[in-house]
C-alpha positions as CSV (number, residue, x, y, z in Angstrom):
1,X,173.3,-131.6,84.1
2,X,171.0,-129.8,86.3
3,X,172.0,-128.3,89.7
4,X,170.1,-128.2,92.7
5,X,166.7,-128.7,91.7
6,X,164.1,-129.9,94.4
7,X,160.6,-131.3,93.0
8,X,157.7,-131.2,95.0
9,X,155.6,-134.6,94.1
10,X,152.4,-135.8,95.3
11,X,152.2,-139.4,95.8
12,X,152.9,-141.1,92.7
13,X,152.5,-137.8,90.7
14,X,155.5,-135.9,89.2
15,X,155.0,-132.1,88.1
16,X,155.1,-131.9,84.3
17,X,157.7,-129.2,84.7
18,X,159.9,-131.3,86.1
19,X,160.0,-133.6,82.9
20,X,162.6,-132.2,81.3
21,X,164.8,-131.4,84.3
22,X,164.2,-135.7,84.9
23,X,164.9,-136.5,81.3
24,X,168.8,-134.4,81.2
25,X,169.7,-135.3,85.0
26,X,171.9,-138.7,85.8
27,X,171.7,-138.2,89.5
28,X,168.1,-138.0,90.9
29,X,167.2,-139.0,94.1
30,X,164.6,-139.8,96.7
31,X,164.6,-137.4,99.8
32,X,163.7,-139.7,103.0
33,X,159.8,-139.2,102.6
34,X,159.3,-140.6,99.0
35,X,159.7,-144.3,98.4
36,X,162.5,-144.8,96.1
37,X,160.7,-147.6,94.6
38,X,157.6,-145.8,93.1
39,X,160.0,-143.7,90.9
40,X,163.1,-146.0,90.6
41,X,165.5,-143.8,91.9
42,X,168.0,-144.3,94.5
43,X,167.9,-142.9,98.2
44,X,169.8,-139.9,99.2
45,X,172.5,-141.1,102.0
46,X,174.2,-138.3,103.4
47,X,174.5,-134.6,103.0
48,X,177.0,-134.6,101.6
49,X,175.6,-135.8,98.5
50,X,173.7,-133.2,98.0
51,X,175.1,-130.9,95.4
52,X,174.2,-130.5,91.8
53,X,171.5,-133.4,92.5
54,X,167.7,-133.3,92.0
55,X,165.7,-134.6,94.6
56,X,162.1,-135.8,95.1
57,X,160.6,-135.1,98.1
58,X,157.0,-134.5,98.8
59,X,157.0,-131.4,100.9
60,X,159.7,-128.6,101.3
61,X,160.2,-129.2,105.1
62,X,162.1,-132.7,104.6
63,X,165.2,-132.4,105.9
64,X,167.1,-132.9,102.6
65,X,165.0,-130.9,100.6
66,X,165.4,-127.7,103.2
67,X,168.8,-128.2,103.3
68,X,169.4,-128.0,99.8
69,X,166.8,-125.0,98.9
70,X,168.8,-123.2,101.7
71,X,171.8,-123.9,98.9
72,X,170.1,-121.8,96.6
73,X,168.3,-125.5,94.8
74,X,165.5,-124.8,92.1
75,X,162.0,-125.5,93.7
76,X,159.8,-127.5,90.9
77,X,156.0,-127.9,92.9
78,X,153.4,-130.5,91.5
79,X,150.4,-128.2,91.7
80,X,147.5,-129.0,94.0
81,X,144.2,-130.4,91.7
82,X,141.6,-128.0,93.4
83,X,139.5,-131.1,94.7
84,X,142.6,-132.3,96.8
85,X,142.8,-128.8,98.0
86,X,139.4,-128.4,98.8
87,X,139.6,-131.3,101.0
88,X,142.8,-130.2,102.7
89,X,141.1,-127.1,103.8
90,X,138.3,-128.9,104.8
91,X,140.8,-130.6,107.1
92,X,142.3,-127.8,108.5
93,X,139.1,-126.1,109.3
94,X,137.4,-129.2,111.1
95,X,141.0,-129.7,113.1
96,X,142.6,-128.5,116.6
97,X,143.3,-124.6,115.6
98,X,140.9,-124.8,113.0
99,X,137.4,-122.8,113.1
100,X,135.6,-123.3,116.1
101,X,132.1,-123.6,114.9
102,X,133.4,-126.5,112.0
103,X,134.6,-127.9,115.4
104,X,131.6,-128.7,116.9
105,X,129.5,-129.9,113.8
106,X,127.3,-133.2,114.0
107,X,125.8,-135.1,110.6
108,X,122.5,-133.9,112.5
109,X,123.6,-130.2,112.8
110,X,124.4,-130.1,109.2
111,X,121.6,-131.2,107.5
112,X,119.3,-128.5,107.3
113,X,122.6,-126.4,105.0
114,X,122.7,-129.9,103.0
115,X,118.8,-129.4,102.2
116,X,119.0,-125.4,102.0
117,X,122.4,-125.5,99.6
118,X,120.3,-127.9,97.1
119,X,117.6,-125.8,96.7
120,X,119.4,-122.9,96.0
121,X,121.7,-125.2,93.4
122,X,117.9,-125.5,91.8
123,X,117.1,-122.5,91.7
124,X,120.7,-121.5,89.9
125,X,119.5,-124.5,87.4
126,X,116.4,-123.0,86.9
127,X,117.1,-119.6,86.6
128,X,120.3,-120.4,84.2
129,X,122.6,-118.3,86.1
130,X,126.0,-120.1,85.2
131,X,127.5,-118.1,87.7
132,X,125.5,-119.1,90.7
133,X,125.3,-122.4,89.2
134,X,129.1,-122.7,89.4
135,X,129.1,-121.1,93.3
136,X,125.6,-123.5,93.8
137,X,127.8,-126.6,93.1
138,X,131.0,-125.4,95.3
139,X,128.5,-124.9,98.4
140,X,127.1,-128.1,97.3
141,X,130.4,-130.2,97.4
142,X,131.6,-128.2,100.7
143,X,128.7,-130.3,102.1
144,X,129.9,-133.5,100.4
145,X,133.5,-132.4,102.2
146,X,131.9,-131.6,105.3
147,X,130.1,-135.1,105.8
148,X,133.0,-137.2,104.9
149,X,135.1,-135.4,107.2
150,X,133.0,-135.8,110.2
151,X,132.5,-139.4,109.3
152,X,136.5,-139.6,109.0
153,X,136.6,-139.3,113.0
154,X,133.6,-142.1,113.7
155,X,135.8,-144.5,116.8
156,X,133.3,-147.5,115.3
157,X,132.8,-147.2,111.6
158,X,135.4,-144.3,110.2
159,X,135.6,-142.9,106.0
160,X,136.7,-140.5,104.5
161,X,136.2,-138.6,101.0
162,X,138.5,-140.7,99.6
163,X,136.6,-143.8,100.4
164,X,133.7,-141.5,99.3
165,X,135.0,-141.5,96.1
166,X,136.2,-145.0,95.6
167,X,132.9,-146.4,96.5
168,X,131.0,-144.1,93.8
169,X,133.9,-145.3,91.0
170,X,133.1,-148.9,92.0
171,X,129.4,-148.0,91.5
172,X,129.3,-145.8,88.4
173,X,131.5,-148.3,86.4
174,X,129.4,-151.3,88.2
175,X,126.9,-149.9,86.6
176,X,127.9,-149.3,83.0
177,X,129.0,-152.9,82.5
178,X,128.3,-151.5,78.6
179,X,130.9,-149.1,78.5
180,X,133.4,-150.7,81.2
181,X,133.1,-154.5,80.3
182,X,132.0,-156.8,77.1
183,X,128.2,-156.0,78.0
184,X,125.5,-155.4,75.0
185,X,125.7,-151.7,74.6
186,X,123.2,-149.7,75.6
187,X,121.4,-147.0,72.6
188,X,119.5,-145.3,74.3
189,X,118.9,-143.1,77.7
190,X,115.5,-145.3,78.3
191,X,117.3,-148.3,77.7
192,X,119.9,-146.8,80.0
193,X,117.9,-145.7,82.7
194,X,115.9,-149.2,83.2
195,X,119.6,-151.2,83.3
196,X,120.6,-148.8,86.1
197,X,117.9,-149.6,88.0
198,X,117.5,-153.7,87.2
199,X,121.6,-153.5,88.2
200,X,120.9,-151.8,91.0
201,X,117.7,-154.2,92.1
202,X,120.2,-156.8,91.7
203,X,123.3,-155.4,93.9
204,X,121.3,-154.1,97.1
205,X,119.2,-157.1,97.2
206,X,116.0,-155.4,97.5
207,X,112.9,-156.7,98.7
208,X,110.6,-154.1,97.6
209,X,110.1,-152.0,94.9
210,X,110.4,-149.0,97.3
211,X,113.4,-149.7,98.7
212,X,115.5,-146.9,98.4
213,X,112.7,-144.4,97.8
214,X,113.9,-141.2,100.1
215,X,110.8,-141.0,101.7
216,X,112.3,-137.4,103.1
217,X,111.9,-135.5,100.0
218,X,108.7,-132.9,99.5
219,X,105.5,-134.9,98.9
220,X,105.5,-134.1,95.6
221,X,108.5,-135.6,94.1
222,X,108.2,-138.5,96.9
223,X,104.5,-138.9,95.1
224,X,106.0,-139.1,92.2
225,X,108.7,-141.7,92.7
226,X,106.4,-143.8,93.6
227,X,104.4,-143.4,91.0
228,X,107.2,-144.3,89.0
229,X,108.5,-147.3,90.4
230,X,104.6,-148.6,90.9
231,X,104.7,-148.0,87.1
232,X,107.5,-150.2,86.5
233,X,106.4,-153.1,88.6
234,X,102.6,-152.9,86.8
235,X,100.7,-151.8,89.5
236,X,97.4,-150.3,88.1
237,X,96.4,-146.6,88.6
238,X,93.1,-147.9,90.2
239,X,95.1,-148.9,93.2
240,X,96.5,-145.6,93.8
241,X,95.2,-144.0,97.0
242,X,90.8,-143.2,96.5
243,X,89.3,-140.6,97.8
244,X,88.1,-136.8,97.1
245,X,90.6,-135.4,99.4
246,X,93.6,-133.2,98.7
247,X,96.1,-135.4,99.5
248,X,94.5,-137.8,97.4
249,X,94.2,-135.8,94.3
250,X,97.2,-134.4,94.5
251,X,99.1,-138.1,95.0
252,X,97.1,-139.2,91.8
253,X,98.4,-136.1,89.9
254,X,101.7,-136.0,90.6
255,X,102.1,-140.2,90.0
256,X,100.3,-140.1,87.4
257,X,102.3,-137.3,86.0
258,X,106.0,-139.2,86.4
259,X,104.8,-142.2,84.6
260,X,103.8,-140.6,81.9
261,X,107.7,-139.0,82.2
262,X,106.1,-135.3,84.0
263,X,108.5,-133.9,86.7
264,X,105.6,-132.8,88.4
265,X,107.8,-131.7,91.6
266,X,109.7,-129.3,88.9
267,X,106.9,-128.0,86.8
268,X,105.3,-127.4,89.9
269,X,108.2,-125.4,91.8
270,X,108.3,-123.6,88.4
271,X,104.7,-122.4,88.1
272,X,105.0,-121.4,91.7
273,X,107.6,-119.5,90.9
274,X,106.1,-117.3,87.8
275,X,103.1,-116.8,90.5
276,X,105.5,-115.1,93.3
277,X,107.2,-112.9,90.5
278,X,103.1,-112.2,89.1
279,X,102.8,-111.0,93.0
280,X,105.5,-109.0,92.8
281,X,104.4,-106.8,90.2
282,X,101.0,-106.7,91.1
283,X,102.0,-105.0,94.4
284,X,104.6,-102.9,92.1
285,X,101.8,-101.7,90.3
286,X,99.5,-100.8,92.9
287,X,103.0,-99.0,94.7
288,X,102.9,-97.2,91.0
289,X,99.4,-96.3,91.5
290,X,99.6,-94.6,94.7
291,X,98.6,-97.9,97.2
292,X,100.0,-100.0,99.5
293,X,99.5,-103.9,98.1
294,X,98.4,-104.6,102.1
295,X,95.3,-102.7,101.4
296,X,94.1,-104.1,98.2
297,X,91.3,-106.5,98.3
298,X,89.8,-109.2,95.5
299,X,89.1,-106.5,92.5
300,X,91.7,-104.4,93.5
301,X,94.0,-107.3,93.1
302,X,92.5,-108.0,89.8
303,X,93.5,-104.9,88.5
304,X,96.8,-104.6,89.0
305,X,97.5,-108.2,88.1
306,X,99.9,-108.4,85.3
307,X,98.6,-109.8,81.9
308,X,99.2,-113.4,81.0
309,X,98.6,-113.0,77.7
């Protein structure tokens, strides 16, 4: 028999240290804020019932479960998963007593960190820094937290991350009928990618082909979607825009480029990238040579640039 013993569940989830305690106790109860049904134990009644008992209660603060830690009781806690408490101190931070700038943050206000936090999640890709790349994805999902909590207090149309979530489990297993229902399998990531996208046709109820196309994104990328889904509905390459222009060449390029399966956007950024760092050491070698990089013109620039051999 175990005596005193006070577990600390969330919802409909027991702590696995508490197993044991469970499995050698004949009296276990429900403290007044758990539903004696979910577990199939009886209610506590009085207080007088409370001696060499274990009791399931969700928080410490219910008045049974105080009363019979203040008796000396065993405290079992079911530990917090990390996403739950990320969400809680979202909560806490956008409520009264909370942080005054979360306070007063709009979807509108927000979205320039949304667009600054994914780049910089990019960059942690593309540099292969796992340690940014794990702080990259935190800042990431505090923006996922952030929108889902302001949309938690819309008077007309209210959610929250948990409805959040639930919509993106109905859609990824919506989605993979193959591996969540009797559907042909799927054997390849081609074949994969083009029953994602005929399922997905199918449960927006398009009516174009570009339906869906964040027309937001740089020009590049946004060039390049199109390119791919003109691709997949057999639209020629002679109907892309004409012209000798920039804008023109470069839309051809980079469409062009995703059909034939070419991030351009990415090769792009990363090209653009090797020619900032072949900057920086130009001007590091003219520093090393007694100059200041402001005053260097055409040859001297030549000179100092590093070798791309």
């Amino acid at each position: 028999m175990t005596t005193g013993v006070v577990v600390v569940v969330r919802g409909a989830t027991l702590p696995a240290a508490a197993l044991k305690v469970l499995r050698d106790s004949t009296a276990v109860y429900a403290a007044t804020d758990v539903d004696p049904e979910v577990f199939g134990v009886p209610a506590v009644t009085s207080a007088s019932s409370l001696k060499d008992i274990v009791l399931l209660a969700t928080s410490r603060d219910e008045p049974a479960a105080s009363l019979l830690i203040a008796t000396g009781a065993r405290v079992i806690d079911t530990p917090v998963p990390p996403l739950v408490e990320a969400a809680d101190v979202m909560d806490r931070l956008r409520s009264p007593g909370g942080c005054p700038w979360d306070a007063v943050q709009t979807h509108e206000s927000l979205r320039q960190y949304l667009v600054e936090e994914t780049y910089e999640l990019l960059d942690a890709i593309e540099d292969g820094d796992r340690e940014a790349l794990r702080e990259e994805l935190g800042d990431v999902l505090l923006q996922v937290l952030f929108h889902a909590r302001v949309a938690a207090e819309d008077a007309d149309d209210p959610f929250g991350i948990d409805d959040v979530a639930a919509a993106l489990v109905e859609k990824l297993v919506g989605r993979h009928p193959n591996v969540f229902a009797d559907a042909d399998k799927v054997h390849s990531a081609e074949h994969q990618e083009l029953k994602w996208e005929e399922l997905k046709q199918r449960e927006k109820q398009r009516k174009s082909i570009v339906d869906g196309v964040a027309l937001g994104q740089p020009a590049v990328a946004l060039a390049g979607k199109l390119g791919q889904r003109s691709g997949r509905a057999g639209i020629p390459l002679d109907l892309f825009p004409a012209g000798a222009n920039a804008a023109a060449q470069l839309f051809r390029i980079a469409a062009t480029a995703r059909r034939a399966g070419v991030d351009a956007e990415g090769e792009l950024r990363t090209l653009a990238k090797e020619f900032a760092l072949e900057i920086r050491a130009a001007e590091q070698a003219a520093r090393d040579a007694g100059l200041e990089p402001t005053t260097l013109e055409a040859d001297g620039w030549r000179k100092f640039w590093p070798s791309r051999d």
